[in-house]
C-alpha positions in Angstrom: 130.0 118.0 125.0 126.5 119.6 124.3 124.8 119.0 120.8 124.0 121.6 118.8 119.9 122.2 119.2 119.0 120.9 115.7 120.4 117.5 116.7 118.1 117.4 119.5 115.1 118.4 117.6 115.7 116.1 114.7 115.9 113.3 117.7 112.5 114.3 119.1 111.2 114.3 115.6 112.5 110.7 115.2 110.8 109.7 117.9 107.6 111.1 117.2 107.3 109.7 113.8 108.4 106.0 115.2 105.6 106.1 118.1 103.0 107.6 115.0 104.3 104.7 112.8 103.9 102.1 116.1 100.2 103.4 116.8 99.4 103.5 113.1 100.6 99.3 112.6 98.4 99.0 115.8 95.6 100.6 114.1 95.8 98.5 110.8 96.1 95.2 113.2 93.3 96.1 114.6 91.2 96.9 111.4 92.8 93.5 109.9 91.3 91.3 112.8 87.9 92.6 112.7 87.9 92.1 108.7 88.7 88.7 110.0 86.1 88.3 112.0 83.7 89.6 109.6 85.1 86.8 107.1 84.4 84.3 109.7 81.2 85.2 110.9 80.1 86.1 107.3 81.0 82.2 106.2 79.4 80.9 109.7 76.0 82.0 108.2 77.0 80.9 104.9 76.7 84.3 103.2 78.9 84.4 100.2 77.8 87.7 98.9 79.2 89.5 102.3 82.5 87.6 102.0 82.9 88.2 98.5 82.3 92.2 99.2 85.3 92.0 101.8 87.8 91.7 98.9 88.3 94.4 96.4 86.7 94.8 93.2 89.7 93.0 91.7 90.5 90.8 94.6 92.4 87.3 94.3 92.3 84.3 95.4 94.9 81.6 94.6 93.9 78.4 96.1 96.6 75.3 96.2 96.9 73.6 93.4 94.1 75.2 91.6 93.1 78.1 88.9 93.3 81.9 89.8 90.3 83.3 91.2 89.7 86.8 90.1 87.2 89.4 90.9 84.2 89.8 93.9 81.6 87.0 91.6 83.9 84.5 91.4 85.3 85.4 94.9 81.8 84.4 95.8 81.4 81.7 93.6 84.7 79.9 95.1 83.9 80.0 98.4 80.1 79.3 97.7 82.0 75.9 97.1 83.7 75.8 99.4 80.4 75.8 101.6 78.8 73.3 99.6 81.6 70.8 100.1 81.0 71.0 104.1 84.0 72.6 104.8 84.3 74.6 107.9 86.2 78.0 108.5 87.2 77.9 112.5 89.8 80.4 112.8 92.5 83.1 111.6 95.4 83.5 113.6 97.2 86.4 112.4 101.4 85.6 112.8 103.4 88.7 111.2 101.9 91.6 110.1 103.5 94.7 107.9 102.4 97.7 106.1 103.7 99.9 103.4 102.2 102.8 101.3 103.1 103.0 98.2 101.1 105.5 94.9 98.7 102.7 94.4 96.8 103.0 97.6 98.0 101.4 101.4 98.0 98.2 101.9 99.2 95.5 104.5 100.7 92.0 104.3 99.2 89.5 106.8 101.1 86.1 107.5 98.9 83.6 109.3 97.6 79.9 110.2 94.4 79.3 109.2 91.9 75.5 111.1 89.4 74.5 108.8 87.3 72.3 109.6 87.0 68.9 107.6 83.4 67.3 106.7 84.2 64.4 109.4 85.2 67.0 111.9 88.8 66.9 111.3 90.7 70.0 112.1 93.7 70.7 109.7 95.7 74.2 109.7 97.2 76.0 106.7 99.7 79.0 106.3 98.0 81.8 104.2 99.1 85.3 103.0 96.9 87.6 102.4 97.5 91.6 101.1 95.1 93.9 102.1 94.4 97.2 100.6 93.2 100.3 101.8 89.8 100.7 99.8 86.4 103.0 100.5 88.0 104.1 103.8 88.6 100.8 104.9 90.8 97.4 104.8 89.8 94.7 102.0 91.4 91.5 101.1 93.1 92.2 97.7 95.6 89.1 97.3 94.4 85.5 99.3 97.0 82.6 99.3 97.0 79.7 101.2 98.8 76.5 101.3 99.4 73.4 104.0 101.4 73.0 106.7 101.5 75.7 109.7 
């Protein structure tokens, strides 16, 4: 039995848009590890101010067990803290990744295990989520939770 043309075409078309959709994830995956990177390297050197300016103007952070942190200064301000207590940020291992758009803007959900670093050396890892946003034509960290356990 031969299908009518417009079955065939809507197939191709199918196609297409699943490959665009596959090299578009691969895209945002790849913009989401270097924002990691830069979060990383931006800690390293103990730069607050650059780490702060990877979140949106209305980022979050919602560390365990502690008060909501709102907003780039007081992005800044936690992990300024952070610093000053010794700890150490070793890695981000990204596990799941998805996007969506939606009217708002586009944004991605990242599921990882994050090691930190201890004061004495010790190496602990935590789960985090983090939803990114599509902001000034690139990725930012708009919602940052984290919690123990990997």
């Amino acid at each position: 039995m031969r299908l009518p043309h417009y079955v065939s075409a809507i197939a191709a078309m199918a196609l297409i848009f699943v490959s665009a959709s596959v090299a578009g994830a691969e895209n945002v995956q790849a913009e989401i590890d270097k924002g990691n990177a830069a979060v990383i390297a931006a800690y390293a050197k103990g730069d607050t101010a650059k780490i702060a300016s990877l979140y949106t103007a209305d980022g979050v952070i919602i560390p365990p067990g502690g008060a909501i942190i709102k907003g780039q200064a007081a992005v800044a301000a936690f992990w300024q803290g952070a610093l000053d207590g010794g700890l150490k940020l070793v890695r981000l291992k990204t596990t799941d990744l998805s996007t969506t758009s939606l009217d708002s803007g586009d944004l991605a959900c990242e599921m990882g295990v994050v090691t930190l670093a201890l004061p004495d050396g010790t190496e602990v890892k935590n789960r985090y989520i983090v939803v990114w946003k599509h902001e000034d034509g690139g990725w930012k960290l708009h919602r940052d939770i984290w919690n123990s356990g990997q």
